[in-house]
N, C-alpha and C positions, 0 to 999 in steps of 0.2 A: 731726128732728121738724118738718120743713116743712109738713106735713099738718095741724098743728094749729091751730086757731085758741082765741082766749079771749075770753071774752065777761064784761066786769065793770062792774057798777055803780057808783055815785061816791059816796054816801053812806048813811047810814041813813035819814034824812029822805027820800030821794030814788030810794031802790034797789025795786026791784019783783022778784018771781019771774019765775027764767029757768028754761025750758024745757032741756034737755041729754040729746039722746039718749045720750050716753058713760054715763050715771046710770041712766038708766031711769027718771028719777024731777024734778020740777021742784023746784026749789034756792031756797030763800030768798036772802036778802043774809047776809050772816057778817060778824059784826065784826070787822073790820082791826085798830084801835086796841082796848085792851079797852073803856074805859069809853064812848068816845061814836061811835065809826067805826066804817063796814062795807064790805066789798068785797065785793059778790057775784060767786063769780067764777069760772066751773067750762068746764074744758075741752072743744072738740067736737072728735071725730076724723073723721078721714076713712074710715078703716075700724076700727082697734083703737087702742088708747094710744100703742105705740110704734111706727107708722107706715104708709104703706099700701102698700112694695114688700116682698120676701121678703128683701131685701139689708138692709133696716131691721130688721126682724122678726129676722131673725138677731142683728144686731151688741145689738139690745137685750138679746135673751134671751143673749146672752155677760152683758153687765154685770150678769146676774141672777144667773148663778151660781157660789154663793160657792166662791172661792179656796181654796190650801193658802199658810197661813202658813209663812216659814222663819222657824223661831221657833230656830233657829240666829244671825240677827243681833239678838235682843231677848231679854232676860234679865228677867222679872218678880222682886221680892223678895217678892213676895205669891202665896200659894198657896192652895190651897183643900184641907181633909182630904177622902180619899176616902171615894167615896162618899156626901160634904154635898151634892153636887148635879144634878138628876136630867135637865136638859136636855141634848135630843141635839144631835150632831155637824149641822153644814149648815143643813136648811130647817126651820122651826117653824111654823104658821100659827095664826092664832085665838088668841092668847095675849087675855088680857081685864084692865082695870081692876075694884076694888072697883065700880065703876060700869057698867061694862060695854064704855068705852073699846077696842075692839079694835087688837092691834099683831102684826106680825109680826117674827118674828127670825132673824136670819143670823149663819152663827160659819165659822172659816172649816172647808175640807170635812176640815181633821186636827184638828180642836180638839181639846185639850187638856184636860182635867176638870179638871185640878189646876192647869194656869196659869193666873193673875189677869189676865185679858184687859181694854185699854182696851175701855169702850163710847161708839160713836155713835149719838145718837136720834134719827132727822131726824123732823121735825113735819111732818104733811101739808099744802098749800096748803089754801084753801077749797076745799070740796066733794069734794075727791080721798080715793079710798081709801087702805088704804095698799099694797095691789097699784101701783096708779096712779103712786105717792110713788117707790118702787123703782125704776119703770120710768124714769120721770121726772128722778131724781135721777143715777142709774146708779152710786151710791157699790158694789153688793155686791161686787161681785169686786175692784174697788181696795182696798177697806178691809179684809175678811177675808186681802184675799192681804198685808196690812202686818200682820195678827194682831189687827183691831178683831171686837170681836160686835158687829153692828147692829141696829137693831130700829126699825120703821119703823111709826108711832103713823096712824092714820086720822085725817080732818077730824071736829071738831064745833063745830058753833054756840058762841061762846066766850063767856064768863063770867071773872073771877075764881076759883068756885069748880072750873070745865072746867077751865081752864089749871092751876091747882093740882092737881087728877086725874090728868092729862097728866103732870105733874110727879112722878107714885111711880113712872112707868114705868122709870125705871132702877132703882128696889130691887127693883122686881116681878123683870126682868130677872138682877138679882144674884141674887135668891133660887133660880134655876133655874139657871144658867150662873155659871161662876166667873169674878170681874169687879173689877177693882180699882178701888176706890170713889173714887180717887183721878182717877181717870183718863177721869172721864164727860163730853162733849162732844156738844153739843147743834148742831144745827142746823135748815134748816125754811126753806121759803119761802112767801113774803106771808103766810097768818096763821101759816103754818108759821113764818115767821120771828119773827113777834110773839111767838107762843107762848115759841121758843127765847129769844127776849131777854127776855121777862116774866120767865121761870123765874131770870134770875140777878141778876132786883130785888125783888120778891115779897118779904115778909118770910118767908114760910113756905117757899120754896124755896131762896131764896140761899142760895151755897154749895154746893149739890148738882153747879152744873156747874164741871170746870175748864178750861173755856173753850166759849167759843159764836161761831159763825158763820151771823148771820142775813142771809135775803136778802131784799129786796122786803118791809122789815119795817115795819107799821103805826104807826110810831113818829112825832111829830113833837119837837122843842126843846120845846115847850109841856108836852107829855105826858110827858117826860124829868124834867123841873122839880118835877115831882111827885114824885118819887123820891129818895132817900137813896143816894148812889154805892156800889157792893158793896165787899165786898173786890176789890185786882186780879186781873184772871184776863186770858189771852190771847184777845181781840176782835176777829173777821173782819166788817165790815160791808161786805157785798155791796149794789148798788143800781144800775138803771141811769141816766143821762142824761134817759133819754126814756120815762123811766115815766111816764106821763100820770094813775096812778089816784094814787100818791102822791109827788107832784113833789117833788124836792129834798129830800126826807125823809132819805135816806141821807146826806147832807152834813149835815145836823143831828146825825143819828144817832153819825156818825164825830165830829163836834166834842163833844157831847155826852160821850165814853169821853175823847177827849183829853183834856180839863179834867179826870174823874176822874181818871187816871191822872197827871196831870201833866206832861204831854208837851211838850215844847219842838219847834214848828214850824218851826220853822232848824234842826231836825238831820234834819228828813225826807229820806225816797228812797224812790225809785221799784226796784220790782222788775222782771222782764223779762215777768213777767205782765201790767204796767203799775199791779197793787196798790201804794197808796200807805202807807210804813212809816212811823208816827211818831217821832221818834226821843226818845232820856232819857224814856222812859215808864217809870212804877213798872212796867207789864206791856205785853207785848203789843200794839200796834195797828195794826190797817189798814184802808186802807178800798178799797176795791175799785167803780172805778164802769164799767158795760159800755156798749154803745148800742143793746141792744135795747130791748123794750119790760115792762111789770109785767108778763105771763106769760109770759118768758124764764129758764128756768135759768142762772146767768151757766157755768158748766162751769169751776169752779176746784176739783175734787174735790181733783185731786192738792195745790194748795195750800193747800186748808182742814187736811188731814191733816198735810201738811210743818210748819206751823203747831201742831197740837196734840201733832204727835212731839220736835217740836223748837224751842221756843217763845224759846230764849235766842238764838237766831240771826234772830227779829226786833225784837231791840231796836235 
């Protein structure tokens, strides 16, 4: 993704419209934080989303297309009766919220009707579609080929009651695709990320996810403070060094789940990823810090996943 560059704002108070040929269309500021932050912050390409040689353009449109799960090494206990559910095998596009919310879905390309498939919902950055998000993200074929259905939600200007919206998109999901409700994992960068971490403090949504992995997420210690700790659930907090729009925010972020969780920092370790394990944590914790910049994907697909398949081997 060398080709890309990002262009983001620093504040609400302070953010103006940007122009963005990628869009077709000029982009306001998006709140980062819900209640008082915004990053405006939308991608320009050089020629297409994911890249401007044909060797690019290739390798992305592989991560697009969804895999064959061997559903020989995973055994669901949850099934679906036949015939409860009408979504097809592979690609789905235009799927809609009560609101209009638009999300795309990927299953892998032998789905199953009757297996209880984990779902992953990546939340769009600002401004991105959720074409864009896919491209972006490159979870389809890693995730469908491990037996995930994905569904991949668009940006919109966020709210409380957006981000709650945002939030049916895994029953919506369940209602068409068979999906075990146990097994729904969120993730999402910059508001994409907020989104994801809102969702599992929210009084009206907690609970919905069992586990989240936000990246470049609009959160501060401040804004944390506000919140009542969930129940535990397995917590990937991605962030890098050298984010400039929100500095130091993931180190809050990651201290903020420790003290929920209970975590004893004398039992931590580092993975070979360089993600940092919290150790005697009631669930789950990591934090993950990269040295790019706030519109860098950190590319920790495979360990976001390893993480929500196998959550006891990060304690």
């Amino acid at each position: 993704m060398a080709c890309h560059k990002w262009s983001a704002g620093e504040s609400e108070r302070r953010s103006h419209p940007i122009g963005s040929p990628l869009f077709g269309r000029r982009t306001k500021a998006v709140p980062a934080a819900i209640h008082r932050r915004s990053a405006a912050a939308v991608f320009v390409a050089c020629v297409t989303l994911i890249g401007c040689g044909s060797a690019n353009e290739d390798s992305a449109a592989d991560t697009r297309t969804p895999g064959a799960a061997d559903y020989t090494r995973w055994v669901s206990p949850v099934r679906c009766e036949a015939g409860s559910r009408t979504g097809m095998p592979g690609v789905a596009n235009g799927e809609k919220t009560s609101g209009g919310i638009k999300f795309n879905v990927r299953t892998p390309s032998n789905y199953d009707p009757g297996l209880a498939h984990p779902l992953l919902v990546v939340y769009a950055a600002g401004g991105q579609s959720r074409f864009a998000s896919e491209a972006f993200t490159g979870f389809t074929k890693l995730a469908t080929s491990a037996g995930y259905v994905v569904a991949y939600a668009e940006s919109r200007s966020m709210s409380v009651p957006v981000v709650e919206e945002l939030g049916t998109i895994p029953e919506l999901v369940a209602m068409k695709w068979c999906i075990d409700k146990t097994r729904i994992f969120l993730t999402g960068h910059s508001d994409g990320g907020t989104v994801s971490l809102a969702l599992a403090l929210l009084p009206k949504t907690a609970g919905v996810a069992a586990g989240i992995a936000p990246s470049a997420a609009g959160f501060t210690a401040k804004d944390l403070a506000t919140f009542t700790c969930p129940a535990p659930l397995p917590v990937m907090v991605m962030h890098s060094r050298d984010d400039k729009l929100f500095p130091g925010w993931g180190k809050q972020m990651a201290a903020w789940w420790a003290s929920c969780h209970r975590c004893d920092s004398g039992q931590s370790r580092q993975l070979p990823n360089g993600c940092i394990v919290f150790g005697g944590c009631k669930a789950p914790t990591l934090y993950c810090e990269g040295s790019g910049g706030h519109p860098d994907w950190p590319g920790l697909n495979q360990g976001i996943l390893d993480l929500f398949h196998s959550p006891d081997t990060f304690r």
